[in-house]
N, CA, C and O atoms as a GROMACS GRO file, in nm:
protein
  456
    1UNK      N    1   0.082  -0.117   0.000
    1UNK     CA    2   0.000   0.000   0.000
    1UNK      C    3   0.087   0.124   0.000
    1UNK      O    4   0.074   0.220  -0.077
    2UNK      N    5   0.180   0.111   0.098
    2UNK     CA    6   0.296   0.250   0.066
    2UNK      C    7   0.389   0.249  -0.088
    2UNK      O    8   0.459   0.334  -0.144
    3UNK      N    9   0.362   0.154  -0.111
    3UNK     CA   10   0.461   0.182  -0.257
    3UNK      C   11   0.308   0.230  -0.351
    3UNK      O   12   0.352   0.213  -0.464
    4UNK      N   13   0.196   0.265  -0.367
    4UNK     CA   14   0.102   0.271  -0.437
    4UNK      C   15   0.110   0.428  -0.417
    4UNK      O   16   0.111   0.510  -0.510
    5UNK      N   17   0.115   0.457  -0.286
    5UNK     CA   18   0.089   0.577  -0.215
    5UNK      C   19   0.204   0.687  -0.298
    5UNK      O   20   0.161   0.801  -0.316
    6UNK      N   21   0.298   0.667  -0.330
    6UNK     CA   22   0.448   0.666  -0.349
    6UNK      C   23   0.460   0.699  -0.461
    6UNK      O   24   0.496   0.811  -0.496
    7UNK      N   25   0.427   0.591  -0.548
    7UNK     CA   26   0.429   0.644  -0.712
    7UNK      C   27   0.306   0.762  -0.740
    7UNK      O   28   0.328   0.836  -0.836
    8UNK      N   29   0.180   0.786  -0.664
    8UNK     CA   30   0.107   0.864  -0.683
    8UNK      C   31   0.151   0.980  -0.723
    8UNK      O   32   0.132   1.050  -0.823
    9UNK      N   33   0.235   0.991  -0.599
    9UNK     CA   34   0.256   1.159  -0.528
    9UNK      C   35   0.403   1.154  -0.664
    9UNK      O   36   0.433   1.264  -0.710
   10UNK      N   37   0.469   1.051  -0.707
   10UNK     CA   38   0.547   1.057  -0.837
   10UNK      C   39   0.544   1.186  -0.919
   10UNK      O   40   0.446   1.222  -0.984
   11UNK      N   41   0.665   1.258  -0.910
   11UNK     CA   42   0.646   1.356  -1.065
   11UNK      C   43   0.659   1.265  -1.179
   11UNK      O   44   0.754   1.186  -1.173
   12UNK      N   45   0.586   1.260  -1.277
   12UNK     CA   46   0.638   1.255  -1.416
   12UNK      C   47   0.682   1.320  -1.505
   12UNK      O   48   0.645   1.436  -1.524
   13UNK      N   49   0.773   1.257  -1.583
   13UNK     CA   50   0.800   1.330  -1.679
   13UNK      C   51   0.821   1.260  -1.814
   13UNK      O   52   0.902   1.168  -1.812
   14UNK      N   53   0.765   1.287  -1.926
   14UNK     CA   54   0.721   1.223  -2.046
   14UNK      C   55   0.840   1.194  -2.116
   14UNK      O   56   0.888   1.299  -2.159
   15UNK      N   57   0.905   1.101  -2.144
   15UNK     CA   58   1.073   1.108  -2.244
   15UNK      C   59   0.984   1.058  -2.378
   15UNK      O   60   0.920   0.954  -2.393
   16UNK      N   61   1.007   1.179  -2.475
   16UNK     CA   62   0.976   1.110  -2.580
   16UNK      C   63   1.113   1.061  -2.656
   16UNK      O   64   1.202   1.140  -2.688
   17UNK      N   65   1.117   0.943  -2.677
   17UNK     CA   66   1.240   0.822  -2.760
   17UNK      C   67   1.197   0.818  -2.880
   17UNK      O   68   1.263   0.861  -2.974
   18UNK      N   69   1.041   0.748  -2.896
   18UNK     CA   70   1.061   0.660  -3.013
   18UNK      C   71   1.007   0.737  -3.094
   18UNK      O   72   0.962   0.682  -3.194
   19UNK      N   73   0.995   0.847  -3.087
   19UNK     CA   74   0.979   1.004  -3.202
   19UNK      C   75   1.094   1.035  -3.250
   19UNK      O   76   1.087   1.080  -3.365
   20UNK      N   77   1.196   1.027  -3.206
   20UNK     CA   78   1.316   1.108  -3.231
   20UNK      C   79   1.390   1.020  -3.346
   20UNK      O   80   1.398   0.899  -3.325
   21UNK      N   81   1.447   1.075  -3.468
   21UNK     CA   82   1.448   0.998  -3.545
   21UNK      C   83   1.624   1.091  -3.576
   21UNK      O   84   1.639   1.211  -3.556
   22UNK      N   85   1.724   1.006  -3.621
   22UNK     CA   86   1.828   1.063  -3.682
   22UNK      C   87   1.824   1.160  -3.745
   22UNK      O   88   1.744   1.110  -3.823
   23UNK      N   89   1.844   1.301  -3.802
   23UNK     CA   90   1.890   1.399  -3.882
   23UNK      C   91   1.896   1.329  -4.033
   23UNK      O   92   1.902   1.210  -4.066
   24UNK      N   93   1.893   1.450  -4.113
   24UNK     CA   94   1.972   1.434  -4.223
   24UNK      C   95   2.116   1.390  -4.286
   24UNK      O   96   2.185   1.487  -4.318
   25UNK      N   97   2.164   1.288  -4.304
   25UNK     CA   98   2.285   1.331  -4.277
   25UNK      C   99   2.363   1.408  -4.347
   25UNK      O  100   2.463   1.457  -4.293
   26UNK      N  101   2.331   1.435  -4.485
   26UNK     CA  102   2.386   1.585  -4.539
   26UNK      C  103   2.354   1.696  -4.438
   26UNK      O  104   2.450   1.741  -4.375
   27UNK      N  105   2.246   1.738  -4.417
   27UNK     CA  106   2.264   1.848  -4.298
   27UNK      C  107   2.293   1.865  -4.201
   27UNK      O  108   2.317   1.979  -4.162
   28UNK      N  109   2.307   1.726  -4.096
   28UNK     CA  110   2.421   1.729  -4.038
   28UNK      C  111   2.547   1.734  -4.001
   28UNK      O  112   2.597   1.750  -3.890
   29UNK      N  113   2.627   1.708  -4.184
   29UNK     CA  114   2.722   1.743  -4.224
   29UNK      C  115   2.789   1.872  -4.211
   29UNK      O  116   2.902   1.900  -4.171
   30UNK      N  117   2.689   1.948  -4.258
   30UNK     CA  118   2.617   2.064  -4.307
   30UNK      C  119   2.704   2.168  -4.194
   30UNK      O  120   2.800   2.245  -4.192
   31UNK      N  121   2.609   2.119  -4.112
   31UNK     CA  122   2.619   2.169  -3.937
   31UNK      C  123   2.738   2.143  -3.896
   31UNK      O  124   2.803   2.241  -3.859
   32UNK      N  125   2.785   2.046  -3.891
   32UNK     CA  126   2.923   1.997  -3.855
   32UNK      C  127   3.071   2.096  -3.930
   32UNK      O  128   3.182   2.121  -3.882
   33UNK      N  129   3.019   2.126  -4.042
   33UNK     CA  130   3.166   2.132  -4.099
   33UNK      C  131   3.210   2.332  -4.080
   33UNK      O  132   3.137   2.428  -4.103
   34UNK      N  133   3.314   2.329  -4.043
   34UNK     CA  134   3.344   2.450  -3.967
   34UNK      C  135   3.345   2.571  -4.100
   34UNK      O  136   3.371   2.691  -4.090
   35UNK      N  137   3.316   2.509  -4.198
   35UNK     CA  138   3.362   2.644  -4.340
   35UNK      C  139   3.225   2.665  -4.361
   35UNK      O  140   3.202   2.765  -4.429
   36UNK      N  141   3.100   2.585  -4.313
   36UNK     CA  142   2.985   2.608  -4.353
   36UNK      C  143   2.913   2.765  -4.360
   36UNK      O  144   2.834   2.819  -4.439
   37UNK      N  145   2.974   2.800  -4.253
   37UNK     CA  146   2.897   2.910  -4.182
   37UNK      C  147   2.934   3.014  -4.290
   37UNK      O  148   2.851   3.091  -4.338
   38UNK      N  149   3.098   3.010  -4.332
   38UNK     CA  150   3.158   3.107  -4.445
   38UNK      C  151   3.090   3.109  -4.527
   38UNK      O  152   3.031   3.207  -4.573
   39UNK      N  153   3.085   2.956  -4.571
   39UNK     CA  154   2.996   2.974  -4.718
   39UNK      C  155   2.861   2.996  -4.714
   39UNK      O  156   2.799   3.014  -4.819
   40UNK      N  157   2.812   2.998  -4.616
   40UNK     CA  158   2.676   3.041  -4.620
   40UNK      C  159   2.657   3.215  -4.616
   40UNK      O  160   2.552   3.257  -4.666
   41UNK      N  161   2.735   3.297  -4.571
   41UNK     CA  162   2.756   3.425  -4.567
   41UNK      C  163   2.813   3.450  -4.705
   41UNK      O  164   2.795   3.554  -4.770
   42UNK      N  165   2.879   3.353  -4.740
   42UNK     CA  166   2.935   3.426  -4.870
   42UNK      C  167   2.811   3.412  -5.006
   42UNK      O  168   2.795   3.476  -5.110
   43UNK      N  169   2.737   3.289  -4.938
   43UNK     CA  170   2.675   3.253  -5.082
   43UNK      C  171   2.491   3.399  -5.090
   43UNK      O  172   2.421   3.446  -5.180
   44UNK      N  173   2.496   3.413  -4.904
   44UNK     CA  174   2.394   3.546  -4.889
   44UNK      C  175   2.456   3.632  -4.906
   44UNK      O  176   2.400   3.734  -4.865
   45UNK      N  177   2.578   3.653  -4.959
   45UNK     CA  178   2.657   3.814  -4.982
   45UNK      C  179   2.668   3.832  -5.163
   45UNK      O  180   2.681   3.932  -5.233
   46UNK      N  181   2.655   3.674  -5.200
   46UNK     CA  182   2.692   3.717  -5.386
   46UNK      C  183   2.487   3.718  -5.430
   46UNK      O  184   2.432   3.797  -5.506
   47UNK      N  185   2.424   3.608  -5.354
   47UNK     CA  186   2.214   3.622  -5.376
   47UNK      C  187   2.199   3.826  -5.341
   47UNK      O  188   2.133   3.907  -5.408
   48UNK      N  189   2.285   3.852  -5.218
   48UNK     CA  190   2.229   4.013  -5.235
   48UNK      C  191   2.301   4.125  -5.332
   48UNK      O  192   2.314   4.247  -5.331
   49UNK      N  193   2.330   4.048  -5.391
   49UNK     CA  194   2.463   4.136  -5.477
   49UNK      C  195   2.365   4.154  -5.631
   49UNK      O  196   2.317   4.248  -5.695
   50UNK      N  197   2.371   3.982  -5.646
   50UNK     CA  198   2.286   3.983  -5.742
   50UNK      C  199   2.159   4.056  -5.761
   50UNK      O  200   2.116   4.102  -5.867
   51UNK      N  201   2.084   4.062  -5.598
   51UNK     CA  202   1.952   4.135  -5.643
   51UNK      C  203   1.962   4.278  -5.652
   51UNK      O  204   1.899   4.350  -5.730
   52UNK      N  205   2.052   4.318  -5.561
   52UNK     CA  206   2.086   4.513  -5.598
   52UNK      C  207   2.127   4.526  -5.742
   52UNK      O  208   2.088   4.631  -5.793
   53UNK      N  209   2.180   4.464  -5.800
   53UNK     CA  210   2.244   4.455  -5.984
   53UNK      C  211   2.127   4.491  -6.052
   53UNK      O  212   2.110   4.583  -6.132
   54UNK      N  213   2.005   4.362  -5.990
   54UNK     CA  214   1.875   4.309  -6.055
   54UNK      C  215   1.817   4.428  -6.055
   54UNK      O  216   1.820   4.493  -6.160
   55UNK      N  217   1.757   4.480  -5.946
   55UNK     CA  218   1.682   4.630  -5.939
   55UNK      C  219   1.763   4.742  -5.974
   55UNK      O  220   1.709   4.852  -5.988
   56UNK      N  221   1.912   4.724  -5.995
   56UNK     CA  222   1.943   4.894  -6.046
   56UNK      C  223   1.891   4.896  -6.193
   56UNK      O  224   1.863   4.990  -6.266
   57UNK      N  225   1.887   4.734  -6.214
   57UNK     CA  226   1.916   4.722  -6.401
   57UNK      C  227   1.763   4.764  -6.389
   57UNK      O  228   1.734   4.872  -6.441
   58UNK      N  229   1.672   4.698  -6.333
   58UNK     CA  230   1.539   4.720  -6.340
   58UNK      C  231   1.468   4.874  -6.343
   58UNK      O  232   1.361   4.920  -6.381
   59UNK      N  233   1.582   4.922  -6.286
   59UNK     CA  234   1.509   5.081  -6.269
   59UNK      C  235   1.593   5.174  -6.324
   59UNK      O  236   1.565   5.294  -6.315
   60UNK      N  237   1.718   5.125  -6.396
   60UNK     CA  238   1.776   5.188  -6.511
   60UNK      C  239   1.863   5.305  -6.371
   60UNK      O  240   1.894   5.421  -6.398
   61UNK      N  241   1.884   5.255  -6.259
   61UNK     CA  242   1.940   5.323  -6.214
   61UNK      C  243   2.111   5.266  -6.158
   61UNK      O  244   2.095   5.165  -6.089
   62UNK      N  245   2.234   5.297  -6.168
   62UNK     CA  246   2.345   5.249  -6.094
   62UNK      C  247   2.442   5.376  -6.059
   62UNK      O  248   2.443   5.472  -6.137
   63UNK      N  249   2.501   5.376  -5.974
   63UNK     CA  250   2.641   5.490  -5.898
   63UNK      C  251   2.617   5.553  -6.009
   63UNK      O  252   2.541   5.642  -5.973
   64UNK      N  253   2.632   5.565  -6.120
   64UNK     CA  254   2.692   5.676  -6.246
   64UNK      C  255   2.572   5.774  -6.277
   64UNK      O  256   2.560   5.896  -6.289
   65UNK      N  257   2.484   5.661  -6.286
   65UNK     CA  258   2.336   5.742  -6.387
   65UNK      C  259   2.285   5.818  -6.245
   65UNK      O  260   2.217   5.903  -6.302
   66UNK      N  261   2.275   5.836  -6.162
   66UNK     CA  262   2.242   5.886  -6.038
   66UNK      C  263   2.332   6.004  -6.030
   66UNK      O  264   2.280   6.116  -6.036
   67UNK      N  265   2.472   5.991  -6.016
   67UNK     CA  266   2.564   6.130  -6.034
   67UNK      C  267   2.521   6.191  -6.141
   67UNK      O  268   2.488   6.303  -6.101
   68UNK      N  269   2.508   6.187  -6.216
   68UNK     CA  270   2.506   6.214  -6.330
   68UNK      C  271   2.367   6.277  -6.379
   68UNK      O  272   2.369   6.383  -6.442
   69UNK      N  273   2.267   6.224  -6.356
   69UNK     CA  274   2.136   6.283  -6.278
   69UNK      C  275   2.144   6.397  -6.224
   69UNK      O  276   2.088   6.496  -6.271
   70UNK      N  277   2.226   6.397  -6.101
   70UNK     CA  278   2.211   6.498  -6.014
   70UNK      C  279   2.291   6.608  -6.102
   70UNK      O  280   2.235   6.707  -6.151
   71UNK      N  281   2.417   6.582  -6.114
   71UNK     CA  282   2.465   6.678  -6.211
   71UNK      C  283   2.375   6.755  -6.298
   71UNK      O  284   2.329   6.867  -6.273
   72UNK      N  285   2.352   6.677  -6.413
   72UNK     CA  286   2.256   6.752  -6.508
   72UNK      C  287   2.152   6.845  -6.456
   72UNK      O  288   2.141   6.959  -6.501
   73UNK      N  289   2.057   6.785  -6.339
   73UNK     CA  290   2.007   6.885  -6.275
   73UNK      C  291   2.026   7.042  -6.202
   73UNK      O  292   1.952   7.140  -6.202
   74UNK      N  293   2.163   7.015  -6.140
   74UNK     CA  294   2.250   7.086  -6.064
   74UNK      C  295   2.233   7.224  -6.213
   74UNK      O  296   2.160   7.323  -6.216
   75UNK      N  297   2.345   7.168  -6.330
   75UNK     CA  298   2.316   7.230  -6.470
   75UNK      C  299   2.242   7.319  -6.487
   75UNK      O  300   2.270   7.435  -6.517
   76UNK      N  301   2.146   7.276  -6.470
   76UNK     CA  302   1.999   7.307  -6.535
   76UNK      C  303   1.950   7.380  -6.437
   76UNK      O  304   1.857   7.451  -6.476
   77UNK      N  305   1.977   7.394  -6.307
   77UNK     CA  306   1.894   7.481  -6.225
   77UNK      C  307   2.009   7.636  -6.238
   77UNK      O  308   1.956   7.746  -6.221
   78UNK      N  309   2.123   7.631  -6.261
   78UNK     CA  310   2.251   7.703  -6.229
   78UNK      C  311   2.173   7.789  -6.362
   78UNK      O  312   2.134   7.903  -6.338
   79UNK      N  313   2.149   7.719  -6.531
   79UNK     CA  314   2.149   7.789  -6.650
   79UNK      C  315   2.044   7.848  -6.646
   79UNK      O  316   2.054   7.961  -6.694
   80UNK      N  317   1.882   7.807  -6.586
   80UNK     CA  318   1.774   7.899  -6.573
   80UNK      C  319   1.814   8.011  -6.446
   80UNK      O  320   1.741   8.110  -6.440
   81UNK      N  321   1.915   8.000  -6.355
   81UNK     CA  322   1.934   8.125  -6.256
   81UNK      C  323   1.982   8.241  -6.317
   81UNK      O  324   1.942   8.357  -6.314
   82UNK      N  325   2.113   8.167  -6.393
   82UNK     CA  326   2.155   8.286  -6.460
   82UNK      C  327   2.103   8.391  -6.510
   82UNK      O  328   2.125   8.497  -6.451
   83UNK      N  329   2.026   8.392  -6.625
   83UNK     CA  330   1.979   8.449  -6.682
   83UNK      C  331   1.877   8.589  -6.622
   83UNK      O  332   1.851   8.703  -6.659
   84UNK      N  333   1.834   8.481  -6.489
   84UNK     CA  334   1.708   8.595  -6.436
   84UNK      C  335   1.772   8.676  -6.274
   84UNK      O  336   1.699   8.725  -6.188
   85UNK      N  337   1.921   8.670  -6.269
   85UNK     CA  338   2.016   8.700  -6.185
   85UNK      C  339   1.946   8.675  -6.065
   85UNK      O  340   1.944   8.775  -5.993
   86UNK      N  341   1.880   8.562  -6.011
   86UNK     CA  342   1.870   8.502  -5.886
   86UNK      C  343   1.993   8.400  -5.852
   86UNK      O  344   2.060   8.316  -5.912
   87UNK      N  345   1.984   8.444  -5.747
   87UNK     CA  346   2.104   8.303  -5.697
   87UNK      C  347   2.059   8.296  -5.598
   87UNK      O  348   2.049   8.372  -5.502
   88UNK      N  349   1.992   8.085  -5.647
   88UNK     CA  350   1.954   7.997  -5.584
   88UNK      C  351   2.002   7.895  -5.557
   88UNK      O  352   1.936   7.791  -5.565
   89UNK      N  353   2.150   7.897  -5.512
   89UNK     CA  354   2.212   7.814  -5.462
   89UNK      C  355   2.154   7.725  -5.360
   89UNK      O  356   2.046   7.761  -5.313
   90UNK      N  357   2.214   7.602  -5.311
   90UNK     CA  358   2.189   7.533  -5.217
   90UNK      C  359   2.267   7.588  -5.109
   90UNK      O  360   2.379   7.623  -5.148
   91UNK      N  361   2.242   7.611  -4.971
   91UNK     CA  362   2.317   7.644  -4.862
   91UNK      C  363   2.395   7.533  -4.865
   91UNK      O  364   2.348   7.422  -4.889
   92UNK      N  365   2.529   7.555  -4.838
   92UNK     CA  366   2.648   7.512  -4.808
   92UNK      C  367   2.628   7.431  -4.734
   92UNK      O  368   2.663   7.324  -4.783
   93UNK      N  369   2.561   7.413  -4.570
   93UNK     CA  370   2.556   7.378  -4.462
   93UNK      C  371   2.428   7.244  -4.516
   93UNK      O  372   2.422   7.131  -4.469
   94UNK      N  373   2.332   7.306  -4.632
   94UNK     CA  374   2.276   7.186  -4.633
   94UNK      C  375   2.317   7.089  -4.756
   94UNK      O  376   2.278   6.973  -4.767
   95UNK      N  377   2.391   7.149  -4.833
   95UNK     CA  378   2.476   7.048  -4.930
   95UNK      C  379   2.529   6.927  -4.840
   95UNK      O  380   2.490   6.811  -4.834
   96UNK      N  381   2.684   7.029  -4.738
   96UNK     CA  382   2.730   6.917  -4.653
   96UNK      C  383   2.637   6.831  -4.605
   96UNK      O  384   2.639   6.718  -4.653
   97UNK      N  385   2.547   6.859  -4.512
   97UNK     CA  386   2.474   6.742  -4.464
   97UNK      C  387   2.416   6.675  -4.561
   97UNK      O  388   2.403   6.560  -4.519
   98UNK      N  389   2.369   6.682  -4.678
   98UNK     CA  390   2.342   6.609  -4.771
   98UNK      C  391   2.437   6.509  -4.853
   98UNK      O  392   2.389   6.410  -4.908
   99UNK      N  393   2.536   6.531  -4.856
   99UNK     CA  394   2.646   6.469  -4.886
   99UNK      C  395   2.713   6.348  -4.750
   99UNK      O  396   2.772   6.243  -4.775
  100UNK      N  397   2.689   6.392  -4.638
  100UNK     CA  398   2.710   6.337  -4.535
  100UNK      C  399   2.637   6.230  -4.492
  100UNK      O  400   2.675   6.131  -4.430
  101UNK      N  401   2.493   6.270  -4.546
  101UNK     CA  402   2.387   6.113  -4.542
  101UNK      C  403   2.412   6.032  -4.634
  101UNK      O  404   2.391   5.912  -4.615
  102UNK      N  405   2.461   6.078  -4.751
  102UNK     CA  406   2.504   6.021  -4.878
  102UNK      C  407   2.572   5.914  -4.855
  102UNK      O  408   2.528   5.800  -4.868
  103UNK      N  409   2.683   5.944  -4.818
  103UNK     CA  410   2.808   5.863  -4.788
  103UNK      C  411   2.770   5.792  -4.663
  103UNK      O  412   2.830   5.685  -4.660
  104UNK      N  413   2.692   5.809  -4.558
  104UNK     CA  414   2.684   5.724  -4.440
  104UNK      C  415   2.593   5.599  -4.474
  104UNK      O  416   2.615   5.487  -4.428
  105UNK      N  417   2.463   5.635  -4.579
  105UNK     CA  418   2.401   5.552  -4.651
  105UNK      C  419   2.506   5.458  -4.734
  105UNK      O  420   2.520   5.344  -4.688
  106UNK      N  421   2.587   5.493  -4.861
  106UNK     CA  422   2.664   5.413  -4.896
  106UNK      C  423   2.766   5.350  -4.800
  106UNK      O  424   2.826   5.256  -4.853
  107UNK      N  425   2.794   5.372  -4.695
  107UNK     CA  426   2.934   5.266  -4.569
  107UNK      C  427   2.812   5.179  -4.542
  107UNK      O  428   2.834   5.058  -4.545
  108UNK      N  429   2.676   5.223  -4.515
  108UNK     CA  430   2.614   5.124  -4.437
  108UNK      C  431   2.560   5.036  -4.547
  108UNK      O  432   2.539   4.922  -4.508
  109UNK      N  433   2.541   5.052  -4.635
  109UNK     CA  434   2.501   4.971  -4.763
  109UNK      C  435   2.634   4.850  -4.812
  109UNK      O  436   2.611   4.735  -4.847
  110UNK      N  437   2.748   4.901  -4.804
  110UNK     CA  438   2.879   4.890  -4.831
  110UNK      C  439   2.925   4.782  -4.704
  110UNK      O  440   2.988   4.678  -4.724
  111UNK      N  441   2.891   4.819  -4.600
  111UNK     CA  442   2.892   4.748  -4.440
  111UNK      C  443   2.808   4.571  -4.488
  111UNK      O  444   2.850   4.456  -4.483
  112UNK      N  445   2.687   4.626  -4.528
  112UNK     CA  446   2.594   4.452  -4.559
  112UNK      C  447   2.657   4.377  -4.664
  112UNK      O  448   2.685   4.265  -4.620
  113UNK      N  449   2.684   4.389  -4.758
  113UNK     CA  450   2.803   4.351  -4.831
  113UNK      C  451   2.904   4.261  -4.798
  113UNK      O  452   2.912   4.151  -4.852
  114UNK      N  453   3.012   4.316  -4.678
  114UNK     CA  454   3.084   4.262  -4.632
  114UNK      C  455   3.052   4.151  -4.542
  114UNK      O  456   3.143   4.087  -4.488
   0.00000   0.00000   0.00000
């Protein structure tokens, strides 16, 4: 009667065994092998490479056509000032900071990459 009493008051706890089934063993390989991790960063660093390529081509935009953009614009706002002797320059102070997001955008763009 005390051993009945005994297992009652028993914690259990459920071991599931005969669920548990071996791995893959390619992906356990996978897991195992110490260059994996490289090549897996390297192979998500050339898939995001490819898709920034994909959408510049897609939107006809890359580094050049963008300078170059802006330039022409720059141009074009300088040749209609002339003429009507306004000068509508950009403030200096907000060029720099504009140039300053520029470049912190490209390190951090430049940063995922690596």
């Amino acid at each position: 009667m005390r051993q009945g009493q005994d297992f009652d008051k028993t914690i259990r706890i459920p071991v599931v065994t005969d669920l548990v089934r071996a791995g893959d063993a390619a992906l356990v390989e996978q897991v195992r092998n110490p260059n994996a991790r490289q090549q897996r960063r390297q192979m998500f660093e050339q898939r995001l490479k490819e898709r920034i390529d994909e959408l510049k081509a897609a939107t006809g935009q890359d580094e050049y056509s963008g300078l170059a953009r802006a330039h022409a614009i720059r141009s074009e706002n300088n040749q209609q000032a002339a003429p009507l002797g306004n000068n509508t320059r950009i403030d200096p102070s907000v060029e720099k900071h504009l140039d300053q997001a520029r470049d912190e955008l490209i390190r951090e763009l430049s940063g995922m990459l690596k």
